[in-house]
C-alpha positions in Angstrom: 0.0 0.0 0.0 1.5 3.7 -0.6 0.8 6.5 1.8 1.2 10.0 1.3 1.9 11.8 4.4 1.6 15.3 4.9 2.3 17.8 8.4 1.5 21.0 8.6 1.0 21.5 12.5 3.6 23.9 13.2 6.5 25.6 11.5 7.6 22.4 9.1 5.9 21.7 5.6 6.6 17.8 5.6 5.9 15.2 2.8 6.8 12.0 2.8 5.7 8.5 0.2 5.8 5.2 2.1 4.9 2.0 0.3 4.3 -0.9 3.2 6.5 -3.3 0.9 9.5 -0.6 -0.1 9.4 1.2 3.1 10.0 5.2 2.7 10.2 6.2 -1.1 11.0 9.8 -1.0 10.4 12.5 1.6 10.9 16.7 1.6 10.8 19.3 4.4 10.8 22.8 4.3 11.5 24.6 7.9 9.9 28.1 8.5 12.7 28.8 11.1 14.2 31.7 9.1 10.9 33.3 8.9 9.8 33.1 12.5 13.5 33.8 13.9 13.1 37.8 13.9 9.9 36.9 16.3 11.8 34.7 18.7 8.8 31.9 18.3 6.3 30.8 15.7 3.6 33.5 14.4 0.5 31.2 13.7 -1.1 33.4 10.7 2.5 33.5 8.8 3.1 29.3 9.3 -0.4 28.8 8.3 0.0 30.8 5.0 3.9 29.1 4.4 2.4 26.4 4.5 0.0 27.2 1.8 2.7 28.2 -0.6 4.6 24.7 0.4 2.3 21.9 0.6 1.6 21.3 -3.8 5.1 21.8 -4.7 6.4 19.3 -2.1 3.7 16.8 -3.1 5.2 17.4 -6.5 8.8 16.7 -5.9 8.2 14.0 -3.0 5.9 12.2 -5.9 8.6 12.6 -8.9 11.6 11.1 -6.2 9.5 8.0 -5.5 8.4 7.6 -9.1 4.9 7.4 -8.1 1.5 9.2 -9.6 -1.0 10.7 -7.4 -3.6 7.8 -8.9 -1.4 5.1 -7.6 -2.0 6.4 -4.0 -4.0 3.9 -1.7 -4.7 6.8 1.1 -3.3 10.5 1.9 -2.6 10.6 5.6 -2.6 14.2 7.1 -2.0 14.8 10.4 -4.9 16.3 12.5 -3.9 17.3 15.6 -2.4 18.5 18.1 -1.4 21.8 16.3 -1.7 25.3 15.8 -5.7 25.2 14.3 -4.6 27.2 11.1 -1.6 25.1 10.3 -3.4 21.8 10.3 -6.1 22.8 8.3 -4.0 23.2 5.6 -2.4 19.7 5.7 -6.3 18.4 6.7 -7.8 20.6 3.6 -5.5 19.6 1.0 -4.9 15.7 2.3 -8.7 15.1 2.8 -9.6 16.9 -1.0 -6.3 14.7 -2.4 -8.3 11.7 -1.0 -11.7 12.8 -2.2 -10.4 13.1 -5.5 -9.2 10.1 -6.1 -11.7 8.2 -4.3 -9.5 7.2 -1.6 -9.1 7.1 2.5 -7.8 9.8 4.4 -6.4 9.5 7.7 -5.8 11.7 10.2 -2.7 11.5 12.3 -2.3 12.2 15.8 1.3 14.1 15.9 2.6 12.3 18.7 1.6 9.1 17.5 3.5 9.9 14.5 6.7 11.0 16.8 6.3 8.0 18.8 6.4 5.5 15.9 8.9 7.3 13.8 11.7 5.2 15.8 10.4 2.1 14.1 12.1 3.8 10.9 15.4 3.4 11.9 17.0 0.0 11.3 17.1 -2.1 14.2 13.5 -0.9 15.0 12.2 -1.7 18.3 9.8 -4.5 19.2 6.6 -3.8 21.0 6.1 -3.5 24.3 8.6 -0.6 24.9 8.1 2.9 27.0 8.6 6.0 24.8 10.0 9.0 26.0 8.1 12.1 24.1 10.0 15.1 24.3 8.3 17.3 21.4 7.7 21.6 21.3 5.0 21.6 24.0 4.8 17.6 24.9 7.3 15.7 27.9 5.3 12.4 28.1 6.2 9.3 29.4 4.0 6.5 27.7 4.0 2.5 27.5 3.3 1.3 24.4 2.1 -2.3 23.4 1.2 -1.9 19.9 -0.1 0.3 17.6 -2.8 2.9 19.8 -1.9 0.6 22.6 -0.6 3.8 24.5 -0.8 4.2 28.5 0.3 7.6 29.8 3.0 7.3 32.6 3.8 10.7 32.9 3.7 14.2 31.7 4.6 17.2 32.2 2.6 19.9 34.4 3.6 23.2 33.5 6.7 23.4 31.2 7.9 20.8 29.2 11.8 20.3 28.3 11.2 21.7 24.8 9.7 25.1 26.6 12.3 24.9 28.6 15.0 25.2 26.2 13.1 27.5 24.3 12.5 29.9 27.2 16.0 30.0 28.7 17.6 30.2 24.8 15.8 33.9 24.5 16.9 34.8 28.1 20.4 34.1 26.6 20.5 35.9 24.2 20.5 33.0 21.3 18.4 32.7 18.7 15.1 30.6 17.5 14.2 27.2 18.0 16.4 27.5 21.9 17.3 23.6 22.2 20.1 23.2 18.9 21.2 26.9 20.0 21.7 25.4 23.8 23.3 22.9 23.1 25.7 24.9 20.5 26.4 26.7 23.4 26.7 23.9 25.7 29.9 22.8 23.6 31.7 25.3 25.2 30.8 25.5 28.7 31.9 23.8 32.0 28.1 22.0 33.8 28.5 22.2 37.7 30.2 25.8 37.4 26.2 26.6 38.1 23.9 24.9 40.1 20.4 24.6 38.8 17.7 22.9 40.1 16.4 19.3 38.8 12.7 19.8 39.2 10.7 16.7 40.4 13.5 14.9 40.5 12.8 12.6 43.6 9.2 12.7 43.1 7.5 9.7 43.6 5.7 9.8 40.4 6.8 10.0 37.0 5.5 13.5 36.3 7.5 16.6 35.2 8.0 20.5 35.8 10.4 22.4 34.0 9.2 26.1 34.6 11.2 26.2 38.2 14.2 25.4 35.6 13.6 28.4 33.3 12.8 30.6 36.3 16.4 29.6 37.7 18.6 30.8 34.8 16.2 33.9 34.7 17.6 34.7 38.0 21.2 33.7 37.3 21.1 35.6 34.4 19.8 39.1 36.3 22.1 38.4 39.0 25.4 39.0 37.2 26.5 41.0 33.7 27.4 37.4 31.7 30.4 37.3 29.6 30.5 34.7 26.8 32.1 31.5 28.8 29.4 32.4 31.6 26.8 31.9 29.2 28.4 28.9 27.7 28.8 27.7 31.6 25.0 28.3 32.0 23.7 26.3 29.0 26.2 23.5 29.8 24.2 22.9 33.5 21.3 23.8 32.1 21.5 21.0 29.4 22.8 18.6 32.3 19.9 19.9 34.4 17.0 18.5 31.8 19.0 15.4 30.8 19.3 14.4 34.3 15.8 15.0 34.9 14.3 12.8 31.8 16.8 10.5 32.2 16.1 9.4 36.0 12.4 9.7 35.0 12.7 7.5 32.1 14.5 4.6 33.7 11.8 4.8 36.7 9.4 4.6 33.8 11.4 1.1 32.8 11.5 -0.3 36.1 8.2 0.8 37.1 7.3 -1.4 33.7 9.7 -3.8 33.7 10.3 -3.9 30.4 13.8 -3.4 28.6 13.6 -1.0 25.3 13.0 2.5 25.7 12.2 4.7 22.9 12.9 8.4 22.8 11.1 10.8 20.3 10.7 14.3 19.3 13.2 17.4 18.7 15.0 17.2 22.0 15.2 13.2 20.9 18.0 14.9 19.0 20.1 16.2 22.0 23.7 14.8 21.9 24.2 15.0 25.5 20.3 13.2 26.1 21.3 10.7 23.8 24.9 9.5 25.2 23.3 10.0 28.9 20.3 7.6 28.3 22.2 5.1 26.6 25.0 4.9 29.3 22.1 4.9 32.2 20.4 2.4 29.9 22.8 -0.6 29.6 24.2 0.0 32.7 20.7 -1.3 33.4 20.7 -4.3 30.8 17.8 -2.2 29.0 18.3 -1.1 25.2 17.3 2.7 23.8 16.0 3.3 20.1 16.1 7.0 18.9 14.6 7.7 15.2 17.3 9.2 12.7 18.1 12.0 13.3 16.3 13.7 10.1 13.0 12.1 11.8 13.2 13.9 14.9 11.9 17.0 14.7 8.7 17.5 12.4 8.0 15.9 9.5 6.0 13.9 7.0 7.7 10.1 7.4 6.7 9.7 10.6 2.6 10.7 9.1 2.8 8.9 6.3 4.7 5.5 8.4 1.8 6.1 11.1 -0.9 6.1 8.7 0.5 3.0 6.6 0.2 1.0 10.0 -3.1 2.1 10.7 -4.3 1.2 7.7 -2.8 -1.7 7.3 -4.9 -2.7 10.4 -7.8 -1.9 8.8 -8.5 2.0 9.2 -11.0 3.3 6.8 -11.5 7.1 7.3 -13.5 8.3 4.4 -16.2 11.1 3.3 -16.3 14.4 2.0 -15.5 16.2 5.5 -12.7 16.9 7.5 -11.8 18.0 11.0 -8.4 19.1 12.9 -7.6 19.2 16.4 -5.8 21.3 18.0 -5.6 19.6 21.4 -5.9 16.2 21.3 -4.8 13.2 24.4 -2.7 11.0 22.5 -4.1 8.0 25.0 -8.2 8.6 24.0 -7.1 7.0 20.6 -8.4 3.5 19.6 -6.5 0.6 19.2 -5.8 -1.3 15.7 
């Protein structure tokens, strides 16, 4: 079967081909990152009309790499939430019409779903049952997942999530837009421990998160003192060490707390070198194994909707008509098993 997958809920144009024999054909991104930078964060009515001028021309190119026609397509999967509203009607409008038009199912992808099965891209892909990690924008979830919308929340996060955090304490810095690749740029340079920052809900006895307290701290280390460059470097350095430690305990809490072995970590701050050699050290010192998705399938983009809707309708997911609907908030765990 071959799935086009389109996402348009934020500031990334994604499309992606995936054929359930082939695996991925041919996939295309376009990040609005230089046209949001000058606002330090994502302007809604600008991403919703990039994406407008993006979404055809991608379709075009993804199409001519994987050597496919539009009437060869057995569904368009679009993803439908969670999102900025304006952003994912433009995926939902232009997926669900694809699919109208050529008489064929469109399906609408949750985004974290899409996150959280993107790992199964990567070659060795894990085996269900595992515990995911989500760290994604606005999303810190710990989940266990048995199959495909077999998902049980173990944790989340109550205020700020790491992505937030990042974000938050990359503007107090000084850096630029998105905060968590200009962090950990920084990061390079600096000294952790030289700073002490908090680790917020560290030793709680659930598997919950908070990362506001975090952001709040280097607000005050920051008006405390007139920061030279290797102070700032110093900062970002504990404040990276700060949110790895945090999901890090969390996450093997999550694994004992599950016993199972395989933990897989998803979403942009899924790209963090200093997360990723932490976990994995933490992890087989414990016997357990950690699966990342490449790093291209991190952040936002269409594989991980197209993949996402392959497997669902593989498993039998017809969603057809004339309508279409988007969701901008959305609990990844009220979805229905396949």
């Amino acid at each position: 079967m071959l799935v086009l997958g389109i996402e348009t809920s934020c500031d990334e144009t994604g499309i992606a081909l995936y054929d359930t024999t082939s695996g991925l054909l041919a996939h295309a991104l376009h990040s609005q990152v230089a046209l949001h930078a000058d606002y330090g964060g994502v302007v809604p009515e600008l991403a919703s009309r990039d994406h407008i001028r993006r979404v055809l021309p991608l379709t075009r190119q993804v199409l001519a790499q994987g050597n496919a026609k539009l009437a060869e397509l057995d569904a368009v999967a679009y993803t439908a939430g969670p999102g900025l509203a304006g952003a994912l009607l433009v995926g939902a409008g232009i997926g669900a019409s694809l699919a109208h038009a050529l008489g064929k199912p469109a399906i609408g992808v949750h985004h974290l779903e899409g996150h959280l099965l993107s790992p199964l891209l990567a070659d060795p892909a894990p085996q269900f049952p595992f515990v995911a990690l989500l760290v994604s924008g606005g999303h810190t979830q710990l989940m266990r997942v048995g199959g495909v919308g077999d998902y049980t929340l173990l944790g989340e996060t109550v205020d700020d999530a790491a992505g937030e955090a990042f974000d938050k304490s990359a503007k107090l810095l000084g850096l630029g837009y998105p905060g968590g690749p200009a962090i950990a740029a920084l990061a390079e340079q600096g000294r952790p421990g030289r700073y002490t920052l908090p680790r917020p809900m560290l030793r709680s006895d659930n598997l919950d998160f908070s990362f506001s307290g975090l952001k709040t701290a280097v607000l005050t280390a920051v008006r405390n003192q007139v920061l030279d460059e290797q102070d700032r470097a110093d900062l970002a350095a504990e404040l990276q060490a700060a949110i790895a430690d945090v999901l890090v305990s969390k996450s093997l809490a999550a694994l004992e707390q599950t016993a199972l072995e395989r933990l897989v970590v998803a979403g942009g701050v899924g790209a963090n070198r200093h997360l990723r050699e932490q976990l994995t050290a933490a992890a087989t010192r414990r016997g357990c194994t950690v699966y990342y998705p490449p790093l291209e399938f991190c952040t936002d983009n269409g594989a991980m909707i197209a993949f996402a809707g392959a497997l669902r309708l593989q498993q039998g997911l017809r969603e057809t008509g004339s309508g279409f609907t988007v969701r901008p908030r959305w609990d990844l765990a009220s979805l229905p098993a396949v």
